[in-house]
N, C-alpha and C positions, 0 to 999 in steps of 0.2 A: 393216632399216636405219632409223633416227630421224634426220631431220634439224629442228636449228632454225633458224629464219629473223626476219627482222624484219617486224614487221607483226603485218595481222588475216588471218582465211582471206579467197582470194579473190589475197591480192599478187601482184605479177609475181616474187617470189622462191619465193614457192611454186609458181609456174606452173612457174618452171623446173625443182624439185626435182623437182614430179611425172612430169615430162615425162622427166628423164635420168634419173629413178629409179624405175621405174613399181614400184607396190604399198607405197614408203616411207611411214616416217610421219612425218607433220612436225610440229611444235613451234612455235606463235605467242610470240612473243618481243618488249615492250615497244624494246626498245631493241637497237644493234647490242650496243653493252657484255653486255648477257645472253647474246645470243647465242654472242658468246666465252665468255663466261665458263662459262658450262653446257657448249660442247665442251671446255675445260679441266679441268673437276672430274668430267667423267667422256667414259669413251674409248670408251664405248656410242653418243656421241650426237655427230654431223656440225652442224658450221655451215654454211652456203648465204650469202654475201655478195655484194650487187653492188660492184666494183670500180671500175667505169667504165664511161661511156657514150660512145659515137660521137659523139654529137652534141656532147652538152653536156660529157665532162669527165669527170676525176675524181668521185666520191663521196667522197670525204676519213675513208672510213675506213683511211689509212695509221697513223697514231698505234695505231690497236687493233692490229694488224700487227706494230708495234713490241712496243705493251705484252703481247699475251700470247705470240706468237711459235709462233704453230699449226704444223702441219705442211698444206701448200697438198697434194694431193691431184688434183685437177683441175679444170680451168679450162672454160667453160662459156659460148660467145657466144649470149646467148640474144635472139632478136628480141622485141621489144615493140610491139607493134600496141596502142596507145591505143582505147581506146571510148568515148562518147558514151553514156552509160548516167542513165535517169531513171525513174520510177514507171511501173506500166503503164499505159496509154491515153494516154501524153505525146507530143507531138510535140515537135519543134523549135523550133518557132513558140514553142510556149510555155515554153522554156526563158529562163532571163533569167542566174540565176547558176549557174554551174561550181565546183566543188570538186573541186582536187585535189590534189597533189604538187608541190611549186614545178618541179623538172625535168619534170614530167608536164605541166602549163601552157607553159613552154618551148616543151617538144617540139610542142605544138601550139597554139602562137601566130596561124601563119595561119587557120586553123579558127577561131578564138576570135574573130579579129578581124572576120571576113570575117560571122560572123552577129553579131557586134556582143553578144558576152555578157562577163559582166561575170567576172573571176577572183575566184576566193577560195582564197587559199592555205592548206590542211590538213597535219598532220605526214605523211599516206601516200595513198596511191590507193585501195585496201581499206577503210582505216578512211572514206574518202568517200564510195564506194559507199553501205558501212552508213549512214552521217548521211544519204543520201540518203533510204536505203527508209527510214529509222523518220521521215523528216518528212512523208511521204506528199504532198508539194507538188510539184503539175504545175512550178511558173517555178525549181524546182530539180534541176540534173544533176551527173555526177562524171564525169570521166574516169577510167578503169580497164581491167579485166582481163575478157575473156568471162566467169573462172572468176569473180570479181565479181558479173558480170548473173546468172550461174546460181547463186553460194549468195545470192545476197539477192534477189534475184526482181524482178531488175530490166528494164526494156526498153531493147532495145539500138537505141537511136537513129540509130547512125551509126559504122558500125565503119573501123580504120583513117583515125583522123585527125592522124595524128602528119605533118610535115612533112615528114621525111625518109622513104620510104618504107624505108630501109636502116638501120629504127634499132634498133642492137643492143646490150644491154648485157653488159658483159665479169660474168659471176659465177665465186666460187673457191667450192672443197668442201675446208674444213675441217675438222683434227681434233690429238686432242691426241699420238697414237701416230705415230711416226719410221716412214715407208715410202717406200720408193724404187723406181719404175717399172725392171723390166730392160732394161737398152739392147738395144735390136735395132733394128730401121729404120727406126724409126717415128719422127718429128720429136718431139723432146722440145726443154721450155722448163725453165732452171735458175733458179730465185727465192733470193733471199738479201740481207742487210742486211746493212749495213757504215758505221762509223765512223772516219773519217780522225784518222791522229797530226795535231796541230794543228803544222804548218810550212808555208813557201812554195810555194805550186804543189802543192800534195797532188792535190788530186783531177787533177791533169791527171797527175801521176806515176804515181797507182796507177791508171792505163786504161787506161797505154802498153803493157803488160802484153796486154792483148786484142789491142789493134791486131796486133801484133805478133804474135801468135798465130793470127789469121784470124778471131776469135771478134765475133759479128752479136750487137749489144748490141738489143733490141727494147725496153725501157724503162730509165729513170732518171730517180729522183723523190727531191728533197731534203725533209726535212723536221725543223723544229726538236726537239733534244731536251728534254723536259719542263722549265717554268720555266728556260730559256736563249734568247737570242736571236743568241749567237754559237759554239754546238755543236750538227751538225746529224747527220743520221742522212741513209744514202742507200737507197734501195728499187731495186736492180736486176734486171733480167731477164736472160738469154741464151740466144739459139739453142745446144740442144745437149744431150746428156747429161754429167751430172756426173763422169761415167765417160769418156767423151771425152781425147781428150791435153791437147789444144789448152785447155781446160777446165779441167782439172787444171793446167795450168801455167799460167793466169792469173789462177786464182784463188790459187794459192798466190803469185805474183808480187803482186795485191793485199794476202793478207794481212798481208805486210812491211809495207806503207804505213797498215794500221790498228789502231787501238785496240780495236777489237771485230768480230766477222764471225759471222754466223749464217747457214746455209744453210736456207730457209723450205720448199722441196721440189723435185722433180724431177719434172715430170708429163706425159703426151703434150698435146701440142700441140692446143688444139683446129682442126676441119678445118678453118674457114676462115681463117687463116693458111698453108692448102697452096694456097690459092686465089691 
């Protein structure tokens, strides 16, 4: 299996990949845009995206979602444990500035603040680490990944210094080929995009449909369609298999209400959502 990710070696998107995909191989990827775009032009090779984080939010790669329209495969809460990573023989003491990932500073604001070091915001956490090891300077550290301190030979400082100790990011497993999980008993989540006819009260018309059905909406996220500021695009989730009754007939009850409807995939749930 090939999966690509964004980043250098070392990211918390590779860490994930290796983990739920042990022996894969993975593909460092400039940008998330690459990353789509390479599991688009070929059905050899998986994307690995993070989606969202507990803490902080969105990622705001919805717009790629839209524009290439992958098939979601499975979904993946993966924990992220932040590290404190600097040259060898560094202490803490001598740390003065941090680099890392604006959400990776974030995540570990009180740590930052509490030894009084200075941020420096980098485009990734991986690519930090590295700017770390090739400056060879004690009064410089990164926040990152173990897999980080282990390919760039770093010393790991102080592990676990993210605020939340429950912080998990939501990543999907994309691809360009249409597959559908078989319903059995297993908690499955239904993805799909939808664009409302432009009339009064739409989107409160096309959800009556769920209600009304029994159907447990788990996300809804608007977002603009390209160059418009008054036609949007919806990004929804649901408890269930596609195959489902109750599923089937409200998503056919939305269809009526939209100008476009694309089902994105059907994939078990991950476990902690059974929790």
């Amino acid at each position: 299996m090939k999966i690509a990710y964004q980043g250098v070696s070392g990211s918390y998107s590779e860490s994930c990949a290796k983990k739920n995909y042990p022996g894969c191989e993975t593909i460092p990827c400039k940008t998330f845009d690459e990353c789509f775009e390479i599991a688009k032009n070929d059905n050899k090779i998986l994307a690995i995206i993070p989606e969202s984080n507990k803490t902080t939010g969105n990622i705001g790669i919805e717009y790629l979602i839209f524009k290439f329209r992958l098939n979601i495969y499975a979904e993946h809460f993966y924990k992220i444990s932040h590290n404190l990573l600097g040259i060898k023989g560094s202490k803490i003491s001598d740390i003065k500035n941090v680099y890392s990932h604006a959400q990776a500073i974030s995540q570990s604001s009180i740590f930052l603040k509490k030894n009084n070091l200075v941020e420096q915001v980098r485009a990734d956490t991986a690519g930090s680490a590295k700017y770390v090891s090739e400056t060879k300077d004690k009064s410089k550290a990164a926040i990152a990944s173990l897999l980080s301190a282990e390919i760039y030979d770093l010393e790991i400082l102080k592990k676990d210094i993210q605020d939340n100790q429950e912080n998990y990011t939501r990543f999907l497993l994309l691809g360009k080929d249409i597959m559908q999980a078989e319903n059995d008993k297993r908690l499955f989540v239904t993805s799909f995009l939808f664009k409302l006819k432009s009339k009064p009260a739409a989107l409160y018309s096309a959800l009556q449909g769920m209600a009304i059905n029994g159907v447990n909406m788990i996300k809804l996220q608007s977002f603009p369609e390209k160059n418009s500021f008054s036609s949007y695009f919806f990004l929804c989730e649901v408890e269930g298999h596609i195959d489902d009754q109750k599923i089937k007939n409200s998503l056919e009850d939305l269809n009526y209400h939209c100008e476009d409807m694309s089902v994105l995939g059907v994939f078990e749930a991950d476990k902690l959502r059974k929790k």
